[in-house]
C-alpha positions as CSV (number, residue, x, y, z in Angstrom):
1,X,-142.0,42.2,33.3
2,X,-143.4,38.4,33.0
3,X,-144.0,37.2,29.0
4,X,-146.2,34.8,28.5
5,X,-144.7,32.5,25.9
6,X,-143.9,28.9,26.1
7,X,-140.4,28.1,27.1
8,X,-138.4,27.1,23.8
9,X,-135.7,25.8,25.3
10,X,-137.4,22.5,26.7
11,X,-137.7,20.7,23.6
12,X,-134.0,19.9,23.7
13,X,-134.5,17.8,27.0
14,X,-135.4,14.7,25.3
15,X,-136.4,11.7,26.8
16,X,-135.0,8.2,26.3
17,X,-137.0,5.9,23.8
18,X,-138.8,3.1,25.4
19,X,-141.1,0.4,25.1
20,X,-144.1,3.1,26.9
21,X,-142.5,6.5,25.9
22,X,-141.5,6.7,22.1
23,X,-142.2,10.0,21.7
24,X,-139.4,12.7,22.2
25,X,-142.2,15.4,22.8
26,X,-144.4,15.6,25.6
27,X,-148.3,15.8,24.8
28,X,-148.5,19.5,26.8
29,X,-145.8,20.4,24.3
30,X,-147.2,19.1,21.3
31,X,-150.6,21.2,22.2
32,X,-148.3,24.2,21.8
33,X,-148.3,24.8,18.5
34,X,-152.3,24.7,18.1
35,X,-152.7,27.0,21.0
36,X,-155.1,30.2,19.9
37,X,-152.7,32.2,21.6
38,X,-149.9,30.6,19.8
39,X,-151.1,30.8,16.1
40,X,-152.5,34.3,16.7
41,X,-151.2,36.7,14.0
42,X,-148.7,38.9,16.1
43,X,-149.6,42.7,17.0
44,X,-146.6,44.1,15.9
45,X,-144.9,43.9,12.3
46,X,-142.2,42.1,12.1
47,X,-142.9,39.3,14.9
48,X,-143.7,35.9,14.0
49,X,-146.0,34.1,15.3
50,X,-145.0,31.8,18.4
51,X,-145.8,28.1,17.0
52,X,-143.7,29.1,14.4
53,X,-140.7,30.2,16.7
54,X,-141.4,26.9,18.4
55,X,-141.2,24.7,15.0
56,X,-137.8,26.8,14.6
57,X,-136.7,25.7,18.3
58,X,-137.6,21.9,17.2
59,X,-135.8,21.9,14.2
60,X,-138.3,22.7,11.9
61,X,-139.6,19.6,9.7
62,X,-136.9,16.8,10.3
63,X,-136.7,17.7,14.0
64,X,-140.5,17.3,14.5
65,X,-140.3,14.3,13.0
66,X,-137.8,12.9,15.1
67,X,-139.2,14.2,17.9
68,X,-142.2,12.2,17.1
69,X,-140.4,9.3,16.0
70,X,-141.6,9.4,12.6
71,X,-140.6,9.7,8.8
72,X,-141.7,12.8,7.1
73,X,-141.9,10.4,4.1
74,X,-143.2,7.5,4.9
75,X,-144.9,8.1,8.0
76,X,-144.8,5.7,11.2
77,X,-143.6,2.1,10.2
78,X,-144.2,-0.2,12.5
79,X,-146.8,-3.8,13.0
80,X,-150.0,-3.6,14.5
81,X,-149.3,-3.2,18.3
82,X,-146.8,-0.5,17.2
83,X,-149.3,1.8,15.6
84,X,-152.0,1.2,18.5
85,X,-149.3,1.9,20.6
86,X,-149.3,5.2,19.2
């Protein structure tokens, strides 16, 4: 029988930082958690919904945020071109 739920496991494949690619998280990823299906309320009692099994697989808070290369704090720090970059 074939599930249909996002692979977990692939947020732990991150990508080196550079100059182009300073996110740890792909964009297809990222869409994850705001998927309909994903944020549905699950049928059964006792499930959780996916995008919160995936924010678990990420590391919850501080692993978001370093997968996104930013400060749950303070935010993204960085000049100008850095924040058009992003």
């Amino acid at each position: 029988m074939q599930v249909d739920t996002p692979l977990l496991t692939r947020y732990k494949k991150i990508p080196l930082l550079t100059t182009k690619n300073i996110f740890r998280l792909s964009k297809d990823d990222l869409t994850l958690f705001f998927s309909k299906k994903n944020i549905a309320k699950p049928d059964n009692y006792g499930e959780s919904r996916v995008s919160l099994n995936i924010l678990k697989d990420c590391g919850y808070n501080h692993g978001l945020c370093r997968l996104l290369n930013t400060d749950k704090d303070t935010g993204i720090i960085g000049d100008k071109t850095d924040l058009l970059r992003r």
